[in-house]
C-alpha positions, 0 to 999 in steps of 0.5 A, spaced: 754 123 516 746 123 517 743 116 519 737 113 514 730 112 517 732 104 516 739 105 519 735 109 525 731 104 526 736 098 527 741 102 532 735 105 536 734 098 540 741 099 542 741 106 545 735 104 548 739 099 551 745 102 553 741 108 557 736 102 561 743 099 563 746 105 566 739 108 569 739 100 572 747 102 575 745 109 578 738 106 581 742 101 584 748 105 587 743 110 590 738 106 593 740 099 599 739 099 606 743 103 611 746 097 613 748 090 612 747 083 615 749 076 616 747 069 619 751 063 620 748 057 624 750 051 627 750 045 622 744 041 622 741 046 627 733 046 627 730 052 629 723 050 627 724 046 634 725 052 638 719 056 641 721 060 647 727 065 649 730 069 654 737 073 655 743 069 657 747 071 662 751 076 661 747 078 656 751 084 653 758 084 651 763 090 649 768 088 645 772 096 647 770 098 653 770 106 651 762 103 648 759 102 654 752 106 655 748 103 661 742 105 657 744 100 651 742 094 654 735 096 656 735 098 649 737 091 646 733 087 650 727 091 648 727 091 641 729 084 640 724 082 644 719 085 639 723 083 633 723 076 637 715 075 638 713 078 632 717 073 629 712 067 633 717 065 639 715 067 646 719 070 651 720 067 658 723 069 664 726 062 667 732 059 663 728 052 664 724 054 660 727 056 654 729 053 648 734 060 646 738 064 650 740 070 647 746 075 647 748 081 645 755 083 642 757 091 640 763 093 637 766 099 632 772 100 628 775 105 623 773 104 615 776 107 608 772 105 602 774 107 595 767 108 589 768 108 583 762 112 579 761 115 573 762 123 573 754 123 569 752 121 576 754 129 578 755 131 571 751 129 566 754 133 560 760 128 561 756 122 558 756 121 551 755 116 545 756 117 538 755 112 531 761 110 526 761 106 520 767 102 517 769 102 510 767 095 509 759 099 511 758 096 518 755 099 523 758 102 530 756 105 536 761 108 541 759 110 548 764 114 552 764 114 560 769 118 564 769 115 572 771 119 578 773 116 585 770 118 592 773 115 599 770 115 604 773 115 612 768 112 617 767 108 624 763 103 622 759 100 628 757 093 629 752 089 633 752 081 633 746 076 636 748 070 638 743 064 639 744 058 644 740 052 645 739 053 652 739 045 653 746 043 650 749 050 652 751 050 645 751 056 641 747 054 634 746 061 631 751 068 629 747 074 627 750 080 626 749 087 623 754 093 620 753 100 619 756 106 618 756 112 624 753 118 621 750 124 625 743 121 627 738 123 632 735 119 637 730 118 634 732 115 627 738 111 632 732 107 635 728 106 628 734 104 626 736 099 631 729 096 631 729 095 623 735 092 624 734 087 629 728 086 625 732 083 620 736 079 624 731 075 627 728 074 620 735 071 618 732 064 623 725 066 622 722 062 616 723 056 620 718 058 625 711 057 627 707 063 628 
């Protein structure tokens, strides 16, 4: 049945609609961080009182022995010291005169995940829409979306920063940071770590003063 230029007119906005969701799904799937983060603190715990840190002792720990590399702890110490200065605290080599100490935990473990998408995201042919009228003359659109799953078997890799008040001794802040292993260069492994360690210092960061 051909549509008038008035029934066109009145069905138009919700195609427009239509697209502009999936377009926002796929925009959405496509795009994020190559991992993900999280923060939980001691309650009442003020960070804006906190100035200096320096590294608890010890300061690395492995949560399977296999992941040691002698060269990770100097890598660590490094960028989260950038990550803390740039942030306003200030590094400090006597415990006495800190107000955080910091350490480090790593760790990996085996994950499956299952996604769901549409087959339009690889195969546009099998997206299709269409208009229908009732006998009663009401206007219909239907939308026809076939899915497809995907699973995905990785190591997934985690970094954990710890915060304690070196005065009480008490730990007051939990970071910590999860991605997939993938094939990286060394370099793309260290731009990686240093984003991340970014981000987990900017989980207590607006609190302080720069």
């Amino acid at each position: 049945m051909v549509l008038s230029i008035k029934e066109r007119g009145v069905m138009m906005p919700v195609v427009r609609g239509v697209f502009l969701s999936l377009l926002v799904l796929i925009l959405v799937g496509c795009s994020g961080s190559p991992y993900k983060t999280d923060f939980d603190s001691q309650q009442g715990a003020d960070f804006s009182k906190y100035s200096t840190f320096t590294w608890r002792t010890p300061v690395l720990e492995y949560v399977e022995p296999q992941l040691r590399n002698p060269l990770m702890e100097g890598r660590l110490k490094e960028s989260a010291k950038r990550a803390m200065e740039s942030a306003g605290f200030r590094y400090v080599e006597n415990t006495a005169e800190a107000d955080l100490a910091i350490a480090f935990a790593v760790g990996e473990r085996e994950r499956i995940t299952i996604d769901r998408f549409p087959d339009h995201y690889h195969h546009p042919s099998r997206f299709s829409f269409g208009f229908g009228y009732s006998h009663g003359g009401h206007h219909g659109l239907g939308v026809g979306i076939s899915t497809s799953s995907q699973i995905d078997q990785y190591t997934e890799s985690m970094l954990a920063m710890d915060f304690y008040e070196t005065a009480s001794q008490n730990p007051v802040g939990h970071a910590v940071g999860r991605w997939a292993q993938r094939n990286r260069e060394p370099e793309e492994r260290l731009e990686l770590l240093n984003n991340l360690m970014t981000d987990l210092v900017a989980k207590i960061a607006p609190a302080v003063e720069i």
